[in-house]
C-alpha positions in Angstrom: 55.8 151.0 125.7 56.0 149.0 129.4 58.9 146.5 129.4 58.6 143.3 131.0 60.2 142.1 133.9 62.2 139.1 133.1 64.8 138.2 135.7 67.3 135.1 135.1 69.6 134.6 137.9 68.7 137.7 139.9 69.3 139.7 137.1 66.4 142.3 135.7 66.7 141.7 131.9 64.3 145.2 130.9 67.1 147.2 133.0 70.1 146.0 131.4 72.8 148.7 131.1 74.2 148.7 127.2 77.5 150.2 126.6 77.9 152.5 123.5 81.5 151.9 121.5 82.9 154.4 123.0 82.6 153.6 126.5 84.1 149.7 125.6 86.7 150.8 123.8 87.7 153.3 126.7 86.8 150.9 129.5 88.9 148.1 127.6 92.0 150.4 127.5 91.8 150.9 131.4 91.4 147.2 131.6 94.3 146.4 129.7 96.1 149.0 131.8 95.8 147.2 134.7 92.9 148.1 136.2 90.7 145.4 137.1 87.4 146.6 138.4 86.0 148.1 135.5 85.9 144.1 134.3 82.5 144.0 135.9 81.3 147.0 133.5 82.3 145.2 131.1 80.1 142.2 132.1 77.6 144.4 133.2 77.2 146.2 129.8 77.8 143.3 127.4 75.1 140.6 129.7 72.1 141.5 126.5 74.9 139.9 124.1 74.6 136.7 126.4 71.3 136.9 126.3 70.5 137.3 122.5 73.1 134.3 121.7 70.8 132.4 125.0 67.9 133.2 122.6 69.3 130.4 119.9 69.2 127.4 122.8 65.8 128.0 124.2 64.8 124.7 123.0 67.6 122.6 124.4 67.0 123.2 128.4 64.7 123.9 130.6 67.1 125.6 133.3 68.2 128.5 131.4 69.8 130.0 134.7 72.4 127.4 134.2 72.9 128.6 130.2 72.8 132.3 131.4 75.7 131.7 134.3 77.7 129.5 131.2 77.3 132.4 128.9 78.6 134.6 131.1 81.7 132.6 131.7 82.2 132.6 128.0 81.9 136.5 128.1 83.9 136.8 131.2 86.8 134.8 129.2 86.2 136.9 125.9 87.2 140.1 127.9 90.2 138.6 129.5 91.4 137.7 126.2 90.2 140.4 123.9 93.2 142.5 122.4 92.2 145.7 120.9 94.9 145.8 118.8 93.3 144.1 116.0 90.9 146.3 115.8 87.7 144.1 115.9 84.7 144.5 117.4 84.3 142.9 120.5 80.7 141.0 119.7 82.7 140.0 116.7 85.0 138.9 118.5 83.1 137.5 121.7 79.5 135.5 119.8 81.6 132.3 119.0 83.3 132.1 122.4 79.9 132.8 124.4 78.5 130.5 121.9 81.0 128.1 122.0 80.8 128.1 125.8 77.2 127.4 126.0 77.1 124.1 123.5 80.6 123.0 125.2 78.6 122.6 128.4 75.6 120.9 126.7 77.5 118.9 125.3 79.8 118.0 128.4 83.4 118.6 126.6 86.4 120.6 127.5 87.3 123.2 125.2 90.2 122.6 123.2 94.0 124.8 124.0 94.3 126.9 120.7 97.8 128.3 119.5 98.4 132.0 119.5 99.7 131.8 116.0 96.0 130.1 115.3 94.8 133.0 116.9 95.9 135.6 115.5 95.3 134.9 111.9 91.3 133.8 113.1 91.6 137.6 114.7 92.5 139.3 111.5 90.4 137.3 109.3 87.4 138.6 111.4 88.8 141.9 110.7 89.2 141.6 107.2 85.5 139.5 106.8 83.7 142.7 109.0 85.4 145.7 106.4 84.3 143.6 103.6 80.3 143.4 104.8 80.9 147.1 105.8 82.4 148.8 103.0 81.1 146.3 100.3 78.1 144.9 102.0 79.2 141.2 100.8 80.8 138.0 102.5 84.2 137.4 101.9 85.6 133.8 100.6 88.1 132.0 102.6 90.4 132.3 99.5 90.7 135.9 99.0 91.3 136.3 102.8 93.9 134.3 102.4 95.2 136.4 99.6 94.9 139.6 101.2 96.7 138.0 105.0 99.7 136.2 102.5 98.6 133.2 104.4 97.0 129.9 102.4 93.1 129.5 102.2 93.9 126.5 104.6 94.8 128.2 107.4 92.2 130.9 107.2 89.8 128.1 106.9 91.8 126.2 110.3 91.7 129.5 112.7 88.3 130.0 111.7 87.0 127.1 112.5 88.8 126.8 115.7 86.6 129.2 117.2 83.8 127.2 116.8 82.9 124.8 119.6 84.0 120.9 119.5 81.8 117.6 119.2 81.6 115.6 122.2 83.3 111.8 121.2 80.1 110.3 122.7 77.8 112.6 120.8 74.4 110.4 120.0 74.1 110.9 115.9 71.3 108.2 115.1 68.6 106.7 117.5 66.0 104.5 115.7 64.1 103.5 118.7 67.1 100.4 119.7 71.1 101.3 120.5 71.7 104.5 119.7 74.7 105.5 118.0 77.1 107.6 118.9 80.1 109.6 117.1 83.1 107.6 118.8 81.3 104.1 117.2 81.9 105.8 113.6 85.7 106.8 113.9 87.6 104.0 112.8 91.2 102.8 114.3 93.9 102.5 111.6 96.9 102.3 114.3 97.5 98.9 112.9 96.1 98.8 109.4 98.8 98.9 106.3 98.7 101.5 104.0 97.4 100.5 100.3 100.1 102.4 99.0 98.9 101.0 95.4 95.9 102.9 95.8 97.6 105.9 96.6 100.2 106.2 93.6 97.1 105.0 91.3 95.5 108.1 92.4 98.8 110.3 92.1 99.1 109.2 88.7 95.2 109.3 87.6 95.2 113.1 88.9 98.3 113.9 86.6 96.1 112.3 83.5 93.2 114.8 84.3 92.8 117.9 82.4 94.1 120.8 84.0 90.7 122.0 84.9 89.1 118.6 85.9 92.5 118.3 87.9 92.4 121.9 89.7 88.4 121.2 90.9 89.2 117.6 92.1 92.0 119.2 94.4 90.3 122.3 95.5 86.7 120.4 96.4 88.3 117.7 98.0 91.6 118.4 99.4 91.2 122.4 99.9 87.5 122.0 100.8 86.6 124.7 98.8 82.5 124.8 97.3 81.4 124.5 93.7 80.0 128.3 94.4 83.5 129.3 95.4 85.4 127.5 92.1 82.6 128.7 89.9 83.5 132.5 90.9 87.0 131.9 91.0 87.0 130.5 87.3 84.0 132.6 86.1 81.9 129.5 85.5 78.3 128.2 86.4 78.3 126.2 89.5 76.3 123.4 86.9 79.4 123.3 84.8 81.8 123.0 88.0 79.7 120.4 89.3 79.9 118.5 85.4 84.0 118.8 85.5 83.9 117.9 88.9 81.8 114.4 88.1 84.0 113.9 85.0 86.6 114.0 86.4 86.1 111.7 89.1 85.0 109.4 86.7 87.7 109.5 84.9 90.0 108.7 87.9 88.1 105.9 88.5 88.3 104.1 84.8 91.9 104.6 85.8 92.4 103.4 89.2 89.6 100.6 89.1 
């Protein structure tokens, strides 16, 4: 079959080198060892990642030379900071920085410092989320992540989603033909408001008058974040039933508080 010449940025897309597991894991070691140069086969045989994550925001420029050289930077950073000691794989590891990368620079916002304690527990819940789809061919919840790092479904949840890119403060959200809208015009400022603290024990105290079960779906749904799919396997009911408890109960908290 011929294959296509498609060049972006000087760079013959049909000839791109791949490297097999092998040769990254071995070319990573060196790396880590000090050498430097085999950085660029590292570039070199990752650039069809960039590519295949470039495939997703085809629609959103026209100048996908500029995307391709982003991507790249996203890569190049995903190497430098790649440790193979957590035994991930590196595309694993590398799609939500590339991707992050890319919509950062659409979106004209600097990326956000992330603690190494953040990292590491993102790193080994990647790990732990890839032997799951391998070995059982299933996702794996949040929660029994959590269980299985002795860390809470919170912070699994936290380093997760802080490799995921950020939202521009003047990103346009509705545009109905007039002023458009952007996200900094819904945030509110409460530097100055007073607390209803009435509010707040009448909700302390309508939460202790729940059932247990009402009680436990109220808090996991809306201060854990976890779904009705989650509870409903967690508890071994249907998500129909979680989702009845769930309006119950917030009924009930209101005849209470209200």
């Amino acid at each position: 079959m011929a294959r296509h010449k498609v060049e972006i940025c000087g760079v013959d897309t049909a000839n791109i080198e791949v490297l097999s597991k092998e040769e990254q894991e071995r070319l990573f070691k060196e790396y880590k060892s000090g050498n430097k140069e085999v950085k660029d086969l590292l570039v070199r045989g990752n650039l069809k990642l960039v590519l295949s994550i470039l495939k997703k925001f085809s629609n959103r420029t026209d100048n996908m030379d500029d995307l391709f050289q982003i991507g790249c930077i996203g890569l190049i950073k995903a190497i430098e900071n790649f440790d193979l000691s957590y035994d991930v794989c590196f595309s694993t590891y590398s799609v939500p920085m590339i991707s992050g990368e890319i919509k950062r620079y659409l979106r004209d916002n600097n990326s956000i410092r992330i603690s190494r304690g953040i990292k590491d527990i993102a790193y080994k819940a990647l790990k732990e989320k890839e032997r799951i789809i391998n070995e059982e061919n299933r996702e794996a919840t949040n929660s029994e992540i959590a269980k299985t790092l002795g860390v809470t479904e919170y912070q699994v949840t936290n380093a997760l989603e802080s490799l995921k890119d950020t939202i521009s403060m003047h990103e346009p959200i509705y545009n109905d033909g007039g002023d458009t809208i952007y996200l900094a015009d819904q945030i509110a400022d409460h530097k100055n408001d007073l607390y209803d603290y009435d509010i707040k024990l009448s909700l302390k105290e309508a939460l202790k008058k729940l059932k247990e079960k009402e009680r436990y779906i109220i808090v996991s749904r809306y201060l854990v974040g976890k779904t009705q799919m989650e509870l409903a396997d967690e508890i071994g009911i249907s998500q129909a039933q979680i989702s009845r408890l769930e309006k119950n109960g917030i009924d009930n908290i209101k005849k209470m508080i209200l």
